[in-house]
N, C-alpha and C positions, 0 to 999 in steps of 0.2 A: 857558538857551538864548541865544547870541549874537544880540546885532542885527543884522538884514541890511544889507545895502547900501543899500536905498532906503526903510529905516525913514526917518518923517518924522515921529516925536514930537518934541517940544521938550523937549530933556535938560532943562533949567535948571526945567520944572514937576519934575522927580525930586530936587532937590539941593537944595530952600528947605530952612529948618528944620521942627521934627516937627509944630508947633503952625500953620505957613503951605502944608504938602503939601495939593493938593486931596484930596477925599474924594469917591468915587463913590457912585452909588447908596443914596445915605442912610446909608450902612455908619457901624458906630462906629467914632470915629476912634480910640480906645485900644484895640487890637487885644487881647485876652484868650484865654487858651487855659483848656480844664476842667481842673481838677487831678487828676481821674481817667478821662476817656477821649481829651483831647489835642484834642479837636473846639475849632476856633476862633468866637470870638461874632460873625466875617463870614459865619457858615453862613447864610444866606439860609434864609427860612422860605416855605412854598408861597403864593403871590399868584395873585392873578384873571390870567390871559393875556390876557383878553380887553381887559385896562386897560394893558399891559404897550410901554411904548415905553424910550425909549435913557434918557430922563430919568427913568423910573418912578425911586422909592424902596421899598427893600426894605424886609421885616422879618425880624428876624435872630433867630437863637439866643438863649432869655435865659438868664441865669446868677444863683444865689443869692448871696447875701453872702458864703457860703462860698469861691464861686468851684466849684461846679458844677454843668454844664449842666442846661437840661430835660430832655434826654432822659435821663440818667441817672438823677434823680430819679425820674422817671416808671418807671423798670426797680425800683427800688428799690422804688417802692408796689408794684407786679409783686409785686415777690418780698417781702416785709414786712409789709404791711399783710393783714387782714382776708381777703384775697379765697379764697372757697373755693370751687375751679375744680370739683370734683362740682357744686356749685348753677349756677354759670356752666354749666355741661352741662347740667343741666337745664334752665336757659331756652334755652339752644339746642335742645334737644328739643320744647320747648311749641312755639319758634317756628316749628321743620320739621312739629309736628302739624297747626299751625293751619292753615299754607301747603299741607300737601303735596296732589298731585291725581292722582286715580285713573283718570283720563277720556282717558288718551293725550295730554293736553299737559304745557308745562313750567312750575314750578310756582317756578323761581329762576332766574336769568342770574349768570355769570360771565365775565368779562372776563378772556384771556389769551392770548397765544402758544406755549404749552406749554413755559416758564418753571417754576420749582423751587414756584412762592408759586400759580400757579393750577396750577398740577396738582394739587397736593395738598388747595386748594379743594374743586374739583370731584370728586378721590375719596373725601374723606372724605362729603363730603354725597350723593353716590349710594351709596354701597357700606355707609358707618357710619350715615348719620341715611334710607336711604331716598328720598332726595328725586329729583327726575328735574329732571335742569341743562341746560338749554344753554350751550352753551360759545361766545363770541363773540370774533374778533380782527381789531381794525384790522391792517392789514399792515406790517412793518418797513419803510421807506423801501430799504433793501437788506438783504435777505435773506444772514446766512454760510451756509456750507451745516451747521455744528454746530447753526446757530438752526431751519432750517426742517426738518430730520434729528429735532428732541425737538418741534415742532409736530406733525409726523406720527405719531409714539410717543405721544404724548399723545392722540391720536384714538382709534388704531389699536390700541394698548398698553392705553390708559388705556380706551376703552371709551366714547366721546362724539361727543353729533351736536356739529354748529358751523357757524357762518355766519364767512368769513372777507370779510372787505369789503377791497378795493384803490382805492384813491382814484384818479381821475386822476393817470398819472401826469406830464402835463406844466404841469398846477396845482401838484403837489406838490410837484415841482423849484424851482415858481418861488416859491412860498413860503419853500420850506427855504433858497432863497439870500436871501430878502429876508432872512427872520429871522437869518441870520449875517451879512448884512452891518449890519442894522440893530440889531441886538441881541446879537450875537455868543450865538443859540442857536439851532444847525442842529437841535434835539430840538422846535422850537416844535411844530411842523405836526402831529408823532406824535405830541404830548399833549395837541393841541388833540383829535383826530382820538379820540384812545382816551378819550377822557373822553366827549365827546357819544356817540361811537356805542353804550354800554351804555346808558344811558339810551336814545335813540329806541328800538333795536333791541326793549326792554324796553315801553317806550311802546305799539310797532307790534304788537307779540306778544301783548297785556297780559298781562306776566308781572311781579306785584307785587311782587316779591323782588330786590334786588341784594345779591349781597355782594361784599365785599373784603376785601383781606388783614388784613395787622398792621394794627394801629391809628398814628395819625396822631401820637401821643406816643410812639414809640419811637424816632422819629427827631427829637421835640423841638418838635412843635405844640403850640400850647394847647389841648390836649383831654382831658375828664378823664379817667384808669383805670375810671370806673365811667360813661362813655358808653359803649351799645353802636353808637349811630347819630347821623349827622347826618341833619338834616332841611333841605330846599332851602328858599330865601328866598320870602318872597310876591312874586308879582309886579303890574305893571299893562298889561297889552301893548295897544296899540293896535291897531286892525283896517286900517291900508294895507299891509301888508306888511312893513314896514320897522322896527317896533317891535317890540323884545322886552327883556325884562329880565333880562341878566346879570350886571347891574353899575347896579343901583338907577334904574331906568329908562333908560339908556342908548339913545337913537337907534341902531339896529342899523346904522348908515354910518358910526357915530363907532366902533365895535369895532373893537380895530385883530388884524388878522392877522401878523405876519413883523416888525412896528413899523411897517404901514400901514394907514389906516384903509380899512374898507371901502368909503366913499365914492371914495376914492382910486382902488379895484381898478375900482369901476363907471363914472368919468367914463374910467378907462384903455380900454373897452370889453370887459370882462369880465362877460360876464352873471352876474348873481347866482346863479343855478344853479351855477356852477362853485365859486359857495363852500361852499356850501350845508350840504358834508358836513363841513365843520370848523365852523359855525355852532352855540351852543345852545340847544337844545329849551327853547321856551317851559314854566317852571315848572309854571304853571296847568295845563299837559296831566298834568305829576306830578301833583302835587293833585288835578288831578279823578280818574287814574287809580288813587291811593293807591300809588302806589311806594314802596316802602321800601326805604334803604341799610344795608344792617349790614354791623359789622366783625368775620368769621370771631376776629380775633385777642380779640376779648374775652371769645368762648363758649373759647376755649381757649387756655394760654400759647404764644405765638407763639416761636419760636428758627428764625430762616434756617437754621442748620445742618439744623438736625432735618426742617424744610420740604425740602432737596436729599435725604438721604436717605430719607424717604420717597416723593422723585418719584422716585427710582431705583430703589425696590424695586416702584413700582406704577404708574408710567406708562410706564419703559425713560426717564428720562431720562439722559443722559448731561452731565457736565462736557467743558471746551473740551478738547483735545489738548494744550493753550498757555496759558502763562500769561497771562491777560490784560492788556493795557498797561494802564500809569500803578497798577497791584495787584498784588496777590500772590494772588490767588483764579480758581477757576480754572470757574467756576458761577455767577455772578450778571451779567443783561444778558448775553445770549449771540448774539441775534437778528438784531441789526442790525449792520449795517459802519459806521454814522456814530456810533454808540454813544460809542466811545471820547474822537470828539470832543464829544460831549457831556459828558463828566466833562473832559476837557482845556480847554474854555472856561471851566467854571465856575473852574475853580483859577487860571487866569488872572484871571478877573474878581474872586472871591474870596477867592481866596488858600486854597481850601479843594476839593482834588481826590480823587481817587479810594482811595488807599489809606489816607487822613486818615479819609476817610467810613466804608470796611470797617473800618478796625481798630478804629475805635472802637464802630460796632456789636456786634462781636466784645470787645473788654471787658469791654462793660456785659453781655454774656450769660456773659463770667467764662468764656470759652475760650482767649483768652492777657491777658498782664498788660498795664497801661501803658508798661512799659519795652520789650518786644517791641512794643507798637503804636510807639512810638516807633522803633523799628529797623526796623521796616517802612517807614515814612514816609520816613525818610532814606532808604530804599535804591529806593521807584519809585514816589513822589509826585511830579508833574509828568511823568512820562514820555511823549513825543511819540508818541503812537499810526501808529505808521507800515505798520504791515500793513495797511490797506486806504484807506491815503493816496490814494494814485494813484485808486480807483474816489470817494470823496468828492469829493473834488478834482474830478472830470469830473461829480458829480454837480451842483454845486453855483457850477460855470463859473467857477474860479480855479486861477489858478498857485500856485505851495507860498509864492513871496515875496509874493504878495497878503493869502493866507491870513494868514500870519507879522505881516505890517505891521497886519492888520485887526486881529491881538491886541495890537498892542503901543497899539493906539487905544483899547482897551479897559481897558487893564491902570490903575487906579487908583494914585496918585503915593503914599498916605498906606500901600501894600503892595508897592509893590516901588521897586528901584533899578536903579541902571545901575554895574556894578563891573568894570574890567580887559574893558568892553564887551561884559559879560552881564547878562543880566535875572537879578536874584537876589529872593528876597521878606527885607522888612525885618525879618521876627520868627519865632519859631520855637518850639513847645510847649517843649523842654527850658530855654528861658528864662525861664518864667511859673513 
């Protein structure tokens, strides 16, 4: 993408040589790409939000000696190692016996907006293990109408009660512009938001049981193939209101929301109530409630493809009309209109965007080769999400050359250049 007119980066941080380029966000300065699914080792790996400011330092992708990734590896023990998914079924069986309840309530929560990964959740575990779910969804920030069209199919189709929660929406606005001017991620607010609200929701209900989808190593955490769950950290919360522990005793004023702290929002005169719903549940209420997290993907081998087609054949979900920007896929994040800029920041910030991410997922599951994930990449990796530009953009109170200038403040000196007065990135998988 060309720079604007009233870009105000300083060319001359783009032009030092490779060993004096600054480096952001902790990122590694030798850029590496996997040898077998093209995913670069700037892939940021998931961090606390709640700790999460302009100067945080990430943690990234790691890679073997070999030269690849974890999350390949992790597919490989999948598919290689020992694991015999009938026994994996049957603890999932024990686990729906132990849980299951006959008394008119619900017996597991799930977490989704009727999405390809919870639909298929939620029918397997009513309809194949018995169990009775409620189904919970924080609300898209803006609703397409493809997205809220398979949330209702997902009900209606699929067969499930559900609590849909709508934030404030003039809290939500002002978050989702702090977080992209502060952080350059308009997704904060929605992930802050979809994370605490199954836990309380669960909490509120006391329904012991969470699950969730794939596991956390298929996209390259450090988690082993034979965890079926995490367990939440101990806490020590104080009793004035203001303490909780998200982030190993953490002052709840020092959490920061959008890359502001919460003390920030409260001297600005925003009553703490208006935060509230993005806030996290004191631990201790887990603990003493005995909640438990499990990962659907462990009782069974998890494949995205296979997750769309069977929300298709048992919830009526549908695929987008369009292909989705900055992808080739036409099924995964369907929901929201700010979506796209969510996958468009991070590939600015990291050098690592949306068709980079699919195809290599798709890989490692051995549905097209390396060489097609690579022609994919070149053909709509970075793509400027422009069909729902115009309602983002009023969401989030900036002009397109606001926007544009806020990435190029963003964009780290040691991943891209400035050439013939375009933003180009400095490295590229078929060179590794």
């Amino acid at each position: 993408m060309k720079l604007t007119e009233t870009t105000k980066i300083n060319r001359k941080d783009f032009e030092l040589s490779s060993e004096k380029l600054e480096v952001k966000y902790g990122l590694p300065r030798e850029v590496k790409f996997c040898v077998e699914c093209n995913i670069s080792n700037q892939q940021p790996m998931s961090s606390n939000e709640y700790e999460h400011t302009k100067d945080s330092s990430k943690t990234t992708l790691e890679f073997d000696k070999d030269g690849v990734c974890h999350a390949c590896r992790f597919h490989k023990l999948k598919r290689n190692e020992e694991i015999n998914w009938d026994e994996r079924e049957k603890e999932l069986e024990d686990l729906c016996n132990k849980h299951r309840k006959n008394d008119g309530t619900y017996d597991c929560i799930i977490g989704g907006s009727g999405g390809k990964d919870g639909a298929m959740q939620s029918h397997l575990l009513k309809y194949k293990y018995g169990m009775h779910p409620l189904t919970v969804t924080w609300s898209p920030h803006l609703y397409t109408d493809i997205g809220w069209k398979n949330f209702q199919n997902w009900l209606h189709e699929g067969g499930f009660d559900n609590f849909l929660y709508t934030p404030n929406g003039k809290m939500h606005r002002l978050l989702t512009r702090n977080a992209t001017l502060n952080l350059l991620h308009p997704f904060q607010p929605f992930i802050l938001g979809q994370k605490t609200y199954i836990t309380k929701m669960a909490a509120n209900l006391n329904i012991p049981l969470i699950f969730y989808g794939e596991m956390p190593g298929e996209y390259g955490e450090k988690v082993s193939h034979k965890t079926s769950s995490f367990a939440a950290p101990g806490s020590n919360p104080e009793s004035d209101g203001y303490k909780l522990d998200p982030v190993s005793g953490t002052d709840l004023r020092d959490i920061q929301l959008g890359g502001k702290a919460v003390g920030e929002y409260l001297e600005d005169g925003i009553p703490l109530i208006e935060l509230k719903s993005y806030l996290p549940l004191d631990h201790n209420v887990l603990a003493k409630k005995e909640i438990d997290f499990k990962y659907l993907g462990y009782y069974i081998s998890w494949v995205p493809q296979e997750a769309y087609y069977y929300a298709v054949d048992n919830t009526g979900f549908e695929a987008n009309p369009v292909r989705t920007e900055g992808t080739y896929s036409k099924y995964n994040s369907l929901d929201d209109k700010t979506d796209g800029f969510f996958y468009y920041t991070r590939w600015i910030k990291f050098g690592v965007g949306r068709a980079t991410m699919d195809s290599a997922q798709e890989i490692r599951n051995e549905h097209i080769t390396k060489e097609e994930g690579l022609a994919l990449i070149n053909r709509y990796e970075g793509e400027y999400p422009s069909r729902f530009e115009k309602e983002f953009l009023e969401y989030i109170g900036m002009s397109r050359n606001e926007f544009l200038d806020l990435c190029d403040e963003f964009r780290s000196p040691h991943l891209w250049k400035i050439e013939d007065n375009e933003w180009k990135l400095r490295h590229h998988p078929e060179e590794s």
